[in-house]
N, C-alpha and C positions, 0 to 999 in steps of 0.2 A: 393826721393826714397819712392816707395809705394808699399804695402804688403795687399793683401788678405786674409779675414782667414775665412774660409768657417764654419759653426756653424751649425751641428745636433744633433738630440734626442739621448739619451741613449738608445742604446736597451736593452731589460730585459735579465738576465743572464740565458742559458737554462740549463735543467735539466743533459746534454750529458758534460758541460761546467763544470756544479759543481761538479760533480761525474769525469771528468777527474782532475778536481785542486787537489783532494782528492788523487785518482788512484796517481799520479806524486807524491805528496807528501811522499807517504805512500813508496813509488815504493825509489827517492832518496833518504829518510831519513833511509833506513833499517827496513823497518816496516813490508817487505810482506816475508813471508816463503813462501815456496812448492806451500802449498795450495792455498796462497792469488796470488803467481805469475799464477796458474792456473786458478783461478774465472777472473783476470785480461783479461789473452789470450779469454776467454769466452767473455766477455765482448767489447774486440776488434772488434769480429767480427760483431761486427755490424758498418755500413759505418759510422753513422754519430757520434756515438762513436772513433771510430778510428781517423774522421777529428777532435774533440774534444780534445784528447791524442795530439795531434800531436802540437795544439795550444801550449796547455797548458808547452809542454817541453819543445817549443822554449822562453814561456815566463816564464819558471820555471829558463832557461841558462841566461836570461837579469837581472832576478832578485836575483841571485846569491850574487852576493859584498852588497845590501843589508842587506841581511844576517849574511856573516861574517862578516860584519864591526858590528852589533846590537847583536852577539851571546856573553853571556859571557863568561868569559876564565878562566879556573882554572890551578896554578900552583903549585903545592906541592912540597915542600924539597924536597933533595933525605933522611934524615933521621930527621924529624921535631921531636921537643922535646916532650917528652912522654906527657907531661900536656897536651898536644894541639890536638895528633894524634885522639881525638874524633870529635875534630870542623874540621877536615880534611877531615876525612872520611862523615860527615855530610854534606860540600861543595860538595865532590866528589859524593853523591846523589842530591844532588841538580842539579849540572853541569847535570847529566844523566838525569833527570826528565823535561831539559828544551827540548832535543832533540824533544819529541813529541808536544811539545808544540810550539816549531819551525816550524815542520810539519803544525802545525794547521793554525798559524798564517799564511805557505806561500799559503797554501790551499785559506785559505782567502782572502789576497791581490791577488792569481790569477783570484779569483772570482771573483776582483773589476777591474782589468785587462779587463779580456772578457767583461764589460760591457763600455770599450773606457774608464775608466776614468783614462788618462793620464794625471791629470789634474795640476800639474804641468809644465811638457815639453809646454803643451797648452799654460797656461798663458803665461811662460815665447815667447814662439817660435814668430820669427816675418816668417819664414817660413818654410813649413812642406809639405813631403812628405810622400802619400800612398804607401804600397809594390808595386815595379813594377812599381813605377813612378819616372820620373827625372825631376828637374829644373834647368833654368839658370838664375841669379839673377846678374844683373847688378848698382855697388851702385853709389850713388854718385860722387865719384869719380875714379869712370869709372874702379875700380877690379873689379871683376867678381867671384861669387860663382857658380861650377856645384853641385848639391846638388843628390845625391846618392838613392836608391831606400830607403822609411822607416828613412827618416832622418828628421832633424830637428836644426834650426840654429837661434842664437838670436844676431842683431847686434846693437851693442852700439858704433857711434861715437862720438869723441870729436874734440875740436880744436888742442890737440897736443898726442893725440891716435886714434889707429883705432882697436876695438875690435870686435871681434866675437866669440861667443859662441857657440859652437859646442854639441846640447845636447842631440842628438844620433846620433846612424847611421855615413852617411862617406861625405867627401866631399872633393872636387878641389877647390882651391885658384889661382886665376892669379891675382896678385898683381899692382895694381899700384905705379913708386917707389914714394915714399916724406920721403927724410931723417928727416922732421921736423915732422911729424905725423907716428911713426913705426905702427905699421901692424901686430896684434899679436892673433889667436885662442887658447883661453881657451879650452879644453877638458878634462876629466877627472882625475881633480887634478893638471892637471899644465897648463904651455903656449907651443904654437908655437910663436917665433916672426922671420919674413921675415927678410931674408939680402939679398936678391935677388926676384926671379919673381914667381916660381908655384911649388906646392907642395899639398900633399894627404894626408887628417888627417883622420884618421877613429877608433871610440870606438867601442870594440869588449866586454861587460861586462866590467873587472876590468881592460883591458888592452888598451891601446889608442895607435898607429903607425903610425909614421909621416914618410913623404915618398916624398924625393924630386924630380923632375923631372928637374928644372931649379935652376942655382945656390945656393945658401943655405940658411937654416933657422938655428933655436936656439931654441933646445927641453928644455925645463925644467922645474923640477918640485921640491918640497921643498929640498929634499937631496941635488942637484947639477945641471949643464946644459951639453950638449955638440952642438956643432957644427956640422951639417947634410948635407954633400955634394952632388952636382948631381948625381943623379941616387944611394942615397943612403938611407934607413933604419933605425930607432931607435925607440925602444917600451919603455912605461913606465907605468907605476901604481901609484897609489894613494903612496903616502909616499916612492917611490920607484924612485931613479937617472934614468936618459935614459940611456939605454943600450948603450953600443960604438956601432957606424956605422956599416953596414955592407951593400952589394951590396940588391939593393933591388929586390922583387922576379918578374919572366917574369910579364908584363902587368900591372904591380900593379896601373895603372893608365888608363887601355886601356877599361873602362866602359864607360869614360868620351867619345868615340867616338863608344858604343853601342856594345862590343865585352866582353866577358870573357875569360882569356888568360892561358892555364893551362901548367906546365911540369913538368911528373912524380909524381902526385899527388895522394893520393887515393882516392877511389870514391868517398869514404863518404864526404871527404873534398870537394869534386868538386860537388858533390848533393847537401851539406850545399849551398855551394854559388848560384848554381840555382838557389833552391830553395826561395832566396833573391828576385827574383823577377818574381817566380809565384804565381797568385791567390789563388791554391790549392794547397795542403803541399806537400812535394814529399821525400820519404823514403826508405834508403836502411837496407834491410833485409839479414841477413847471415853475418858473421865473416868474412868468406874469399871473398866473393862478396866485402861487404866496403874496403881489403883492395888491391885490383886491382886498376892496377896503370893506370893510364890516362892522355896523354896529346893531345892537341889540341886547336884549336879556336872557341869559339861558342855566335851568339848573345842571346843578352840579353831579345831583342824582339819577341824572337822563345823558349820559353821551350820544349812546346810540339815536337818542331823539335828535341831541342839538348838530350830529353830524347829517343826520337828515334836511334838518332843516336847513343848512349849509345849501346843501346841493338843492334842494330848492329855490331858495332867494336868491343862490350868485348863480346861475346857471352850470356848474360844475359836477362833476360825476365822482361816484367813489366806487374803488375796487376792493374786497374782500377777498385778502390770501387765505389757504390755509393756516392756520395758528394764531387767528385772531387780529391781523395787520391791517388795518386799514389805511388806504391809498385814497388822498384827493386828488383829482387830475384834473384835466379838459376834457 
């Protein structure tokens, strides 16, 4: 089994990129009043600023967990002993004081973001996917990974396991069986391990969803496991049991033959996943625009068609910035 790993320059971070990390920062941490939300809308209007913004939230939403998991936690009595109600009150400045300092730091790491250093996932990944691209990776013994637009997978065989590591984005497992060597994806905090043939793992931030298609797997993660039947569902988290099963949602597997599969969804949800795999960001604007409901079949290979056809069926309009942005509105 052999792996590719293609190796470029870092490009330098631009001026549109650091002033968006900042904007996103300031924007989710509660930093901007009236005024600062108004100097922002200013500031949008310019294209390559807007495609900047646009980056930065989708990688302000990945680096979330993060976050909480490095924030610290303050918990007070409900009536702590009088001696002490000074060092409480002094923590509970503290706690407050780190909020911007949270900002700063994510400001930062987006900055290091925009300049590709994912350096990390890189090391580890034996292969890796750009937005909008897909793989099929065939191992040694003859399973097969389809690898998801933006993903990334690190596999580790032995003589009596078969591992792979799942360390972003989404992917398809067809299994080959060997009861003597199990068959099991690592992803975010726990395993999948195969009792059967094919199934869909994909980390979404803090949340990981494994999704069977051919007879069943075995979700688990430190709490507990459960057992995942055909054409069934179970999410889990870091330090958090899998959910019990449920029917999994239309299509949840129908990328893997180049289609996206939606029913009764709102738009925003259904633009998010385009979005997955166009080049150039794509955004809906308005309250009641995102939450228009949509269902239908659209490939994967056509944005610019299935944004068309958007604005056809729901009566809604799209705007083209310079730099590739495209705008849903009214």
């Amino acid at each position: 089994m052999t792996f590719t790993h293609s190796r470029s320059k870092t490009p330098p971070v631009s001026r549109a990129d650091r002033e968006a990390a900042r904007w996103v920062a300031d924007q989710e941490g509660g930093a901007l009043d009236a005024e600062g939300e108004a100097r922002l809308e200013a500031w949008l209007k310019n294209p390559s600023n807007a495609q900047a913004f646009a980056r930065a939230q989708g990688l302000w939403r990945d680096m979330g967990e993060a976050v909480s998991l490095s924030a610290p936690s303050y918990t007070a009595p409900a009536v702590p002993p009088r001696r002490h109600r000074r060092d409480y009150a002094r923590d509970a400045v503290r706690t407050r004081r780190w909020a911007p300092m949270a900002a700063t730091g994510m400001a930062a790491a987006l900055a290091l973001a925009f300049m590709g250093l994912d350096i990390p996932t890189r090391i580890q990944a034996d292969a890796i996917t750009r937005p909008g691209e897909q793989r099929t990776l065939t191992l040694d013994d003859g399973s097969i990974i389809q690898l998801n637009t933006d993903s990334a997978v690190a596999v580790a065989y032995e003589p009596g396991r078969r591992t792979v590591r799942l360390l972003r984005g989404e992917a398809a497992f067809t299994v080959a069986p060997n009861t003597q060597r199990p068959f099991a994806v690592e992803a975010g905090g726990g395993s999948t391990t195969a009792l059967g043939t094919r199934f869909v793992v994909r980390r979404r931030g803090p949340l990981t969803q494994v999704s069977v298609t051919e007879h069943a797997v075995r979700a688990a993660s430190r709490p507990g496991s459960v057992v995942v039947g055909e054409n069934q569902t179970s999410t889990y988290r870091p330090h958090q049991a899998p959910t019990a099963p449920t029917p999994s949602p239309l299509g949840v597997d129908a990328w893997t033959d180049g289609w996206l599969v939606f029913e009764d969804q709102p738009l925003s949800q259904v633009v998010e996943e385009i979005a997955r795999y166009s080049s150039s960001p794509i955004n809906v604007v308005g309250r009641s625009v995102r939450a228009r409901r949509v269902s239908g079949a659209f490939r994967i290979d056509q944005p610019d068609l299935t944004v068309a056809r958007l604005e056809q069926t729901l009566g809604v309009r799209t705007t083209r910035l310079i730099g590739g942005v495209v705008l849903i509105h009214d």
